[in-house]
N, C-alpha and C positions, 0 to 999 in steps of 0.2 A: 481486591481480588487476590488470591492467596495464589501460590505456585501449583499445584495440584490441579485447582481449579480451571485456572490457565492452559495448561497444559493440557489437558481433558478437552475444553475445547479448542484447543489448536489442531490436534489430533482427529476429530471430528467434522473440521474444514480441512482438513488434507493436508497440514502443514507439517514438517519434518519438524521432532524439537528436539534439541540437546542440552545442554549444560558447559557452564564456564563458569571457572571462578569471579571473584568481585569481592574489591573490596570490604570486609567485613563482613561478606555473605556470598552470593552465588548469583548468576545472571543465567535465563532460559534466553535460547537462541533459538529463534524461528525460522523456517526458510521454506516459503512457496514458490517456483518459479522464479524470478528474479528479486522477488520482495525479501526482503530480510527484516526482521524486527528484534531488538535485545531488549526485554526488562533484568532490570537489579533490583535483587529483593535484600533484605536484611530480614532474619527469620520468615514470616509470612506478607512479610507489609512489601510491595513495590516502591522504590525509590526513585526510579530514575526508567527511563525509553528513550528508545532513539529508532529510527526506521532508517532505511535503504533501498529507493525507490527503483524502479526500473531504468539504465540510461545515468544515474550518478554513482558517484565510487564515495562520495565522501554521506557519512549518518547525519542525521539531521534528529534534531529532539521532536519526541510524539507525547503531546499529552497523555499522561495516564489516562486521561478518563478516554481516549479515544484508541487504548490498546484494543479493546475487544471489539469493536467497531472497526477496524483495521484484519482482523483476525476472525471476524465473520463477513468479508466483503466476497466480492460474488468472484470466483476465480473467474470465470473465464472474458470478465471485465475487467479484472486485474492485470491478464495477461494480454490483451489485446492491444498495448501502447506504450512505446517507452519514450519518456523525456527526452526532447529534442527531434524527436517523429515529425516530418511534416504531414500536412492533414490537412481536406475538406471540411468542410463542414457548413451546409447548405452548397450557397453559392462563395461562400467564400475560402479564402485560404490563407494558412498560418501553420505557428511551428508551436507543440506541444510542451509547456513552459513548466509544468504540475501536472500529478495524479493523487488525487483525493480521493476516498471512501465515503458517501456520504452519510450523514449520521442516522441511523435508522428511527422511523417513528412507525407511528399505530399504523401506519400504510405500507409500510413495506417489508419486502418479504424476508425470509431468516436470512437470507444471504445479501449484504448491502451493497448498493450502488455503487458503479464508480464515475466519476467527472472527471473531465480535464479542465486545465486551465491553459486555455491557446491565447498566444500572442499571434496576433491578424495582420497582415502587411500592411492596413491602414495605419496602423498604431495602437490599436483599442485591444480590449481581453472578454474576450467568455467563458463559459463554463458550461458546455455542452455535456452531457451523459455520452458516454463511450458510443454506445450503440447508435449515435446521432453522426459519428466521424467516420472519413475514409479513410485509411493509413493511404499516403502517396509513395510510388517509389518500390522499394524492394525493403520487404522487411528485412527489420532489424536483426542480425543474428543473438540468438538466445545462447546467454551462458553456462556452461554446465555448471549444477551443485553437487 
């Protein structure tokens, strides 16, 4: 995927883009809410991603193939959880460990899914779709960008 390209569809899901230098070339900066995402291109080619999920300070590497998949995910499932949230979910209860995007197929709509990954006070993990959880407690205050 080319920068242009990128961009166009960042733009189209609502996400703020700018630009930064990079080594050799130049990095698009993303930023929806509390999500952050940087690709490094060299001319048109992407090198390198890293994301910044809700609830951590520190980027974490995001498969290229899963930039646009991240960057078409559904806002307002994006926004509904931040890492380390405790949460419902049925009858049980745990603390929000991961948020994922899920990978879009022939079933799902233009705007992708999102999961958690909760750790449960038994010990075990799931991966509940957002819309399946209750945030517990008093939300999390949201950062300004």
């Amino acid at each position: 995927m080319n920068p242009h390209t990128l961009e166009a569809r960042a733009g189209m899901a609502h996400w703020q883009v700018g630009a930064a230098p990079y080594d050799g070339g130049h990095a698009l900066v993303m930023v929806r809410d509390d999500w952050e995402i940087k690709v490094a291109f060299v001319g048109a080619a992407p090198i390198k991603a890293a994301i910044r999920k809700p609830g951590l300070e520190a980027w974490h590497h995001l498969d290229r193939r899963a930039i646009t998949t991240h960057v078409r995910g559904h806002r307002d499932q994006m926004s509904m959880f931040r890492i380390g949230d405790r949460v419902k979910v049925g009858t049980r209860y745990g603390t929000v460990t991961d948020i994922f995007v899920e990978t879009p197929t022939a079933l799902t709509s233009r705007a992708c899914p999102v999961r958690l990954l909760v750790a449960y006070g038994e010990g075990d993990h799931g991966t509940p779709y957002v819309t399946s959880a209750l945030r517990l407690g008093l939300p999390t205050p949201i950062s300004q960008h």
